[in-house]
N, C-alpha and C positions, 0 to 999 in steps of 0.2 A: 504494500500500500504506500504511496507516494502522499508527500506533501500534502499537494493540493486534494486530495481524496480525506486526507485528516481532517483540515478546513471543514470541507462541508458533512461532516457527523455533526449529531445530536451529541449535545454533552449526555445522555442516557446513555449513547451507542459510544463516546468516549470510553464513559466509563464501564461500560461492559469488557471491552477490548482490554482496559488496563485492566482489569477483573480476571479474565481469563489468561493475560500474561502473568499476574503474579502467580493464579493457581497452576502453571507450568515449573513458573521458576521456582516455588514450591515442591513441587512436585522430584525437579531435579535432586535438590536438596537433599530429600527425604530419600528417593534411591542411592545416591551418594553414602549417608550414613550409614542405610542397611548396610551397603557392600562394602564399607567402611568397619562396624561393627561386627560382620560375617566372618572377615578374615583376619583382624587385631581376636577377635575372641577365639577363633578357631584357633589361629599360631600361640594363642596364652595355653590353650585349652586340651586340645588334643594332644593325644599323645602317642605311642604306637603301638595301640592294645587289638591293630590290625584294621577289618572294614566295621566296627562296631565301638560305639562311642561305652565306655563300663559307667557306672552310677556317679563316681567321683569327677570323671569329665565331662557327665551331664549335668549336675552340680554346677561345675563349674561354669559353663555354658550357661548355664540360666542365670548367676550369679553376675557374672560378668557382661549381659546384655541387658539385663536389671539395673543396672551402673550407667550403661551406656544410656538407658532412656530418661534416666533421674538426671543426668546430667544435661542432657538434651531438654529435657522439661526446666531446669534449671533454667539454662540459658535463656530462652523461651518466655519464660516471665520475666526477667530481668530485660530482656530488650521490647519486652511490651510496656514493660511498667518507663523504662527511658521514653520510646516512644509516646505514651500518657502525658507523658510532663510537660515534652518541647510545644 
């Protein structure tokens, strides 16, 4: 979409557009973490008890992406609660 095509939207149809760009760049985000958290908790985690994860490195595994989403929620509210203020 060019320039001039921006121009003539409705601010409604503006902000639909910025709407659905952020729930993409969102979207990236969130895949990024998963496969961010997949493989930091995998290399923590497993171990080489073969093709089968044993109780102590599923443990860990839950423990460890338990972490990753507290921290993620963490941040989350602290940059909602910045953004709040400005």
């Amino acid at each position: 979409m060019d320039a001039s095509a921006l121009q003539n939207l409705t601010p409604d149809q503006k902000q639909a557009i910025m709407q659905e760009a952020q729930n993409q760049a969102n979207q990236q985000i969130m895949t990024s973490m998963i496969e961010n958290m997949t493989a930091a908790c995998f290399d923590k985690c497993a171990g080489t008890s073969g093709d089968r994860l044993d109780n102590k490195e599923q443990a860990c595994l839950a423990s460890c992406q338990d972490r990753f989403l507290d921290v993620r929620k963490a941040v989350q509210d602290a940059l909602e609660k910045r953004q709040s203020a400005m």
